[in-house]
N, C-alpha and C positions, 0 to 999 in steps of 0.2 A: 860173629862166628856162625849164628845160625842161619845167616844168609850165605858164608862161604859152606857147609853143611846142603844146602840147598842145590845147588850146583849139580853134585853127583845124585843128589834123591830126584831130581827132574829130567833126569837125561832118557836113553833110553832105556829098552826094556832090559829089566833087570839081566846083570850077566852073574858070572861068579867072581866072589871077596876074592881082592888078593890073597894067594895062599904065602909060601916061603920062601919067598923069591929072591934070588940072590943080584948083588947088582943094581946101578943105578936102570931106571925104564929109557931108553934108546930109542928118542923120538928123531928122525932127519927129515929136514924141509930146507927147503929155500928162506931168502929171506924174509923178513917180517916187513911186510908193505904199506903196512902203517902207519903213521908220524908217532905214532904214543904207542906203540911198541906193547898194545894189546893183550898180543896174542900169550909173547914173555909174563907177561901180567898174570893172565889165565893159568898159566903152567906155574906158575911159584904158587897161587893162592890152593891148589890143587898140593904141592907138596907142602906146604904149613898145615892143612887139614888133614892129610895121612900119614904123614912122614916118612915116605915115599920120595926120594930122589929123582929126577927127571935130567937125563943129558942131552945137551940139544946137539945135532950135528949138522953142521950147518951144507948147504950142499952147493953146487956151480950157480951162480946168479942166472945162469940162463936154460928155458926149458927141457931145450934138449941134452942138457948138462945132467940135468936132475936125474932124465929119464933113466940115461944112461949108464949114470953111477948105480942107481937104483937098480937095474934090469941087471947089472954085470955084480951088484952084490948081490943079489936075490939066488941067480941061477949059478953063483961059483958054489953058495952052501957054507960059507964060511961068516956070512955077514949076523953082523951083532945088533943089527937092529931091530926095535919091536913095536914102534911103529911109525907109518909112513904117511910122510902129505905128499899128495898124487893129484895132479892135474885132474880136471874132472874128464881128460878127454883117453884118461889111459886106463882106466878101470880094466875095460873087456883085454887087454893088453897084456895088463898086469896078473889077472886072472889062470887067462891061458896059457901066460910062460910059469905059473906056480908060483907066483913071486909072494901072493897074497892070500888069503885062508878066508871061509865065506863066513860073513858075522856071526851067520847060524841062527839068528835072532831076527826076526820083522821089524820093521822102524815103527814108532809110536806115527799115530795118527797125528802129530803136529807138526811133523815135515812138510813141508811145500810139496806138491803131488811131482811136479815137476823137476822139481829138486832131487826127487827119490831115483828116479830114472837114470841119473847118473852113476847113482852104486847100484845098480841092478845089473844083471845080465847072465844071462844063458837060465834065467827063473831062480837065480840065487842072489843074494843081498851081500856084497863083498865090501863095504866100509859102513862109514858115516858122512854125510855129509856135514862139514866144515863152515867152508864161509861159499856164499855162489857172487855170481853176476848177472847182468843183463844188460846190454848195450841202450843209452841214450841218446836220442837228440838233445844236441847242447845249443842253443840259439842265441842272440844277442837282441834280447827284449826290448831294448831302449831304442838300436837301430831300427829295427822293423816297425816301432812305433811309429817313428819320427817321418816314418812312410807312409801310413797306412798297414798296417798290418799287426793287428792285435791281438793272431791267437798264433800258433805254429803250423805251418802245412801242415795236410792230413794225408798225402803221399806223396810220393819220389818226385811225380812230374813238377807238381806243387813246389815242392824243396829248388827241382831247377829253374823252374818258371821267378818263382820271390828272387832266390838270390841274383839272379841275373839282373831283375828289375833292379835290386834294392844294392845293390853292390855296386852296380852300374852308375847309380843315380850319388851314390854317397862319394866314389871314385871321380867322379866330375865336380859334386862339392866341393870335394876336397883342393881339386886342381885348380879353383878359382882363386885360393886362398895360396897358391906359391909363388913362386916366383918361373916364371916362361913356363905357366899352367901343366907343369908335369909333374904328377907324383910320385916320388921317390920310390924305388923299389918297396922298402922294409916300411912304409909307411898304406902299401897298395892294401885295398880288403879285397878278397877271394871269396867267394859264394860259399864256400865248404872246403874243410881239410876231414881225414880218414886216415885207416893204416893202411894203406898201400906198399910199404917194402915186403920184398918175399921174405915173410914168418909168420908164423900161428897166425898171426893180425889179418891178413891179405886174405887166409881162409876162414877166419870168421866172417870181414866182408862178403866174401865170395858166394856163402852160405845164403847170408841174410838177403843178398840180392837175389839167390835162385830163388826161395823161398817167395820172396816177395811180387815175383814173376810166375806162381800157382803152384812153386815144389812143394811137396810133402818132407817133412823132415823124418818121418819113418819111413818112407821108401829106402829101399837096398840097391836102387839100380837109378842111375840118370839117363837111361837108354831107353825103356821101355814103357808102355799106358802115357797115363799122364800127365809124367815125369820128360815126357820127349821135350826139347827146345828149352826147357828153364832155366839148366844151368846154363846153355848157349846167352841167351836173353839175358838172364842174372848179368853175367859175365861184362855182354853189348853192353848193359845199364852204367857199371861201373866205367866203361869206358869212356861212355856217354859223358857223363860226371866229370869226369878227369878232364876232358877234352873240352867242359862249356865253363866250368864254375871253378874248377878247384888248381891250384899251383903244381905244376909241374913235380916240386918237391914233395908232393904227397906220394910221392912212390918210393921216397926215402924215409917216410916217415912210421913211426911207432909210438904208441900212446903217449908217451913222453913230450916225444917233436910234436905230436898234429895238437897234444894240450900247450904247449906252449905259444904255436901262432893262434891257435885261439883266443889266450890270456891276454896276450900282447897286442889283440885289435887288427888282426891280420885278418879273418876268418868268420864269416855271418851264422856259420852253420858247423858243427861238429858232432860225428859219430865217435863215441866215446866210455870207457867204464863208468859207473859213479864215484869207483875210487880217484878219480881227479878230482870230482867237485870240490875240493877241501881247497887243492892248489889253484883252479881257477879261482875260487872265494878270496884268494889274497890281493888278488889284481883288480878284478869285477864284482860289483857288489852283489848279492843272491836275491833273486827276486825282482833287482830292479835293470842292472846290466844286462843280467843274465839268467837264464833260467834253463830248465830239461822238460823234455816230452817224449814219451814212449817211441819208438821209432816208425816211422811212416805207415801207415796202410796198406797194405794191395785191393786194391779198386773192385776187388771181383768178390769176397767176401768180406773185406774190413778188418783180417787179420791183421795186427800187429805184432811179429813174429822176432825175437832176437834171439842170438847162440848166447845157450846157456855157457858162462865161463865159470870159475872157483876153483875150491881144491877142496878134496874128502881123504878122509882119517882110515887107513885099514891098519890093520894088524898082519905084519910080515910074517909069513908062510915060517919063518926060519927061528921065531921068538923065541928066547930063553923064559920072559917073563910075557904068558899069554892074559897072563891075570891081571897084572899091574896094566900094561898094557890095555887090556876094555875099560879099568875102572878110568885111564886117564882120558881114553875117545867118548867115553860119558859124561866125564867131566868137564871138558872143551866144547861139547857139542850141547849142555843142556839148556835148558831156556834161561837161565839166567849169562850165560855165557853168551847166548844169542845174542842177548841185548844189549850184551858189553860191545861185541863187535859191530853192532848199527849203529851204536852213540858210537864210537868211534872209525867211523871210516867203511867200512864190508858190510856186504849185503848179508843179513841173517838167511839161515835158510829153513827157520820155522816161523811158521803161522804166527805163531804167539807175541814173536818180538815186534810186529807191527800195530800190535794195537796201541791205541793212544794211553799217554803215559800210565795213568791211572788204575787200566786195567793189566797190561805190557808185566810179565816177570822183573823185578829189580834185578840190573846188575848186581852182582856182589862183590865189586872189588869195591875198596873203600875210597870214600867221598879224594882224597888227596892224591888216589893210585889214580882215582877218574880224572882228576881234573889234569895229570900232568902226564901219568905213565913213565915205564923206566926207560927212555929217551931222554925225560925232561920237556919234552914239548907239549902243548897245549892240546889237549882232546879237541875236537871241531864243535863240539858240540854235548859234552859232560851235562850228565843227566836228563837228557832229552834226547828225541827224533833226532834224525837231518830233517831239513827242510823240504828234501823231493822225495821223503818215505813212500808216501802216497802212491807218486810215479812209480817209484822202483821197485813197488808191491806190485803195482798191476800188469808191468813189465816183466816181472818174475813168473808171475801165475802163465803168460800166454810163453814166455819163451820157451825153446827148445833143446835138447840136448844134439851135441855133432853127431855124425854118424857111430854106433856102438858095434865098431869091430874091431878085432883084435889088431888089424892091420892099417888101424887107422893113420898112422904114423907117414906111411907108403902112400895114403891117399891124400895127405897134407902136402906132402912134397909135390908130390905132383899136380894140384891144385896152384901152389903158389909158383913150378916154373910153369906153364902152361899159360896162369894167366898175366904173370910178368910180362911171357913174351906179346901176351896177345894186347898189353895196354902200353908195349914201346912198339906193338907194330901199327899196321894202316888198317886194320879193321881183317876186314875177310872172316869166312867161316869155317877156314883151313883148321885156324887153332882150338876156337872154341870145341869142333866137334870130334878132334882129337882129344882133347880134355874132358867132355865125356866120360869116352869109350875108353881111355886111360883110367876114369875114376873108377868106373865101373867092375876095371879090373882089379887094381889097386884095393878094394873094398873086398873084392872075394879071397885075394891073396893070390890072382894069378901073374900079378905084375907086382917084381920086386924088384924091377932094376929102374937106372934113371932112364925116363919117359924120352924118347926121340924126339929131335925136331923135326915137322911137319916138310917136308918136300915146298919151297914156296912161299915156308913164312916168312915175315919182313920183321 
């Protein structure tokens, strides 16, 4: 008990005791993306300690499901919710249409610096950070050996240079070993899979490539200084990509699809959450198949830059119970809950949970909740790290958050048709620098409609 007690005493800065609050507290998120079912975990150990009821409402499996529900019960005034799991990319969103109410409190100095950015905005602190992300390279250690090659590219060109070599050379092995030396479709390896279908996925990529091509990720404008050419180049890169190493069907694909031709020995190289490594671990062994590494370099300074992903805890603008409500966003978010969610699958998003075991906040859910969770399934990894903590610490500290405006929704769209069109057409500089000067607008709020096709594009 005094470790479930713990919980709520480590979280953040103090707010105010629940007072008379009527009602169970009216949490809505999506689902739980967990295999052990975590997060349910966290929210019962929280109501046995105060005896405080907690109703979960569950909301559309899909992002823009979520948003929507969210945005349309927020501003009708009628919604019974008190609080909310919000994408990390809709903060300034959620803000500005009033849907959410400012924590009013500072985050404890054990937040990831980078972390904190996400619930910031306009110089107010509008949730908690939750669980986050940080995109990986996934590689196939055991291939690449068997080459030569024993550590992972250290950037992009690198990545297409190996796989070609090493994809090339394994794709011919292979073909000696059949019958009328051709290898089967579902048996071929691919240099690299990615999220390539237009959704969220395609603009993270999108990011990471401008990014890595010399953008600034606090710049407001892809038009102007020296921000000129990067999303264009980002853009060319990924095309590049698609066109030398990776399967045509990466443009259909979603973290789902590009981890399962990974798993299945389709694929040399994968961009990727760390919440798959659990599911690539059933197929490929850790460490020795397979392994991750922070995501590539840009040659010009050696950043290693990924879009921050996850989701953060506010407290809806409309709460009956505003009290119940922070004592439960403290309780889900404090260090010992941290560390329930990194032994279990999600990135923590404070400092703390990374230290090595010894010093690291104890979980407090107990030894039987750890080892199985209310799924029934097996924790990855109950009472310890994951295996790529290390990575996905140092991948946390340098990542990024997407761009922080209200209208970011407008510049995703436009983002993923823009550059769908520009990696089913021939290239040209029609689309990319349409896609710009489109984002650009999109970002200020002066483009709200769907984006034109360019006069010419293929």
């Amino acid at each position: 008990m005094s470790l479930l007690l713990a919980v709520a005493a480590g979280g953040c800065t103090a707010g105010p005791e629940p007072g008379p609050e009527k009602g169970p507290i009216v949490l809505a998120t999506g689902s739980d993306l967990s295999s052990t079912g975590v997060r349910q975990d966290l929210i019962r150990a929280f109501e046995k300690r105060t005896g405080r009821s907690v109703r979960i409402v569950k909301l559309p499996d899909t992002a823009d499901g979520q948003r929507s529900q969210l945005l349309a019960a927020g501003q009708s005034g009628n919604s019974d919710y008190d609080v909310l799991n919000l994408d990390v990319a809709w903060t300034a969103e959620f803000a500005e249409a009033g849907v959410i109410r400012p924590w009013g409190t500072s985050l404890d100095g054990d937040f990831l610096d980078s972390v904190v950015k996400t619930v910031s905005y306009g110089g107010k602190v509008w949730g908690v950070p939750f669980n986050t992300d940080a995109g990986l390279l996934y590689y196939r250690k055991d291939i690449l050996a068997r080459y030569g090659h024993h550590q992972p590219p250290s950037n992009w060109g690198e990545v297409k240079n190996v796989a070609r070599e090493v994809a090339g050379a394994y794709n011919r092995e292979l073909a000696r070993g059949t019958k009328g030396g051709t290898v089967p479709a579902d048996r071929t390896m691919y240099g690299m899979v990615a999220q390539l279908r237009p959704y969220e996925g395609l603009t993270v990529n999108t990011l990471e490539a401008a990014w890595a091509n010399g953008g600034d990720p606090d710049a407001t404008s892809f038009t102007k200084g020296e921000q000129v050419g990067a999303l264009q180049q980002g853009v060319a890169d990924v095309k590049d990509r698609l066109d030398s190493i990776m399967p045509h069907e990466a443009t259909t694909m979603d973290e789902t699809e590009s981890r399962r031709w990974f798993a299945d020995g389709r694929a040399l190289f994968m961009r990727n959450w760390p919440v798959e490594y659990a599911s690539v671990a059933e197929k490929l062994t850790p460490g020795k198949q397979f392994d991750v590494a922070e995501l590539p370099a840009r040659p010009t300074d050696g950043k290693r830059m990924s879009v921050l992903g996850g989701q953060n805890l506010a407290i809806s603008a409309g709460s009956k119970r505003p009290a119940g409500a922070r004592a439960l966003i403290e309780a889900l978010t404090g260090p010992g809950s941290e560390r329930c969610l990194l032994e279990r699958g999600f990135a923590a998003t404070r400092d703390s949970a990374y230290r090595d075991a010894a010093k690291a906040p104890a979980c407090p859910l107990p030894p039987e909740r750890a080892e199985r969770g209310s799924t029934g399934q097996r924790a990855p990894w109950p009472g310890r790290q994951p295996p790529y903590t290390r990575t996905l610490y140092a991948a946390l500290r340098a990542a990024e958050p997407r761009p922080r405006s209200a209208h970011y929704q407008t510049f995703s769209k436009v983002v993923q048709i823009r550059v769908s069109q520009y990696l089913s057409s021939r290239g040209g500089t029609a689309i990319a620098d349409a896609l710009a000067r489109e984002a650009d607008e999109a970002l200020s709020g002066r483009e709200e409609e769907q984006p034109r096709r360019p006069e010419g594009a293929g």
